[in-house]
N, C-alpha and C positions, 0 to 999 in steps of 0.2 A: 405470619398471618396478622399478629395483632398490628405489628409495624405497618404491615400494609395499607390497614383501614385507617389510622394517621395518616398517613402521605397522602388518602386519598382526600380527609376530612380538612386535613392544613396544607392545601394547594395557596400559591399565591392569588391566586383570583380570589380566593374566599380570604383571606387573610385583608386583602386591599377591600373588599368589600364591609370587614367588619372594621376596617380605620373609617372607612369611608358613612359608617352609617352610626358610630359612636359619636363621633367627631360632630357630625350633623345633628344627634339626639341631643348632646351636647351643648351647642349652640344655642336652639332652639329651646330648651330648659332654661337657659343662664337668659336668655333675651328674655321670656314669659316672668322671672323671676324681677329680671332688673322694671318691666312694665309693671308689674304689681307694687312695687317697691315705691315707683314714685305716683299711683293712685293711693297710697295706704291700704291697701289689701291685704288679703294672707300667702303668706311666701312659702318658697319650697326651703325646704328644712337642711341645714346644713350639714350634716350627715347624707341628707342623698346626693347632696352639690361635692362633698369628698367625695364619694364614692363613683361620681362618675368622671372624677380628675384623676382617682386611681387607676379607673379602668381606661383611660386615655394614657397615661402614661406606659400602664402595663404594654400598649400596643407599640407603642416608640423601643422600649424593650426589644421587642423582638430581630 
């Protein structure tokens, strides 16, 4: 039963859809970050910028 409800939760459609929407969050952070950067603004913290390099990588993993 519990195997089940995995197989049912980590289909590859969902799996490509969370590369596909980290990947994108991703981006879209680092772009926002690198724009503030060069007005001298306040930047995003580099502990969340790890953290979402980990969580990209983790996806290449699988």
């Amino acid at each position: 039963m519990e195997q089940n409800i995995l197989t049912q939760i980590f289909t590859v459609k969902n799996i490509l859809i969370y590369i596909l929407a980290i990947n994108v969050f991703t981006f879209l952070i680092m772009g926002y970050d690198k724009h503030e950067a060069k007005i001298g603004q306040w930047r995003v913290s580099e502990g969340f910028l790890f953290t979402l390099v980990l969580l990209r990588r983790w996806n290449t993993a699988v």
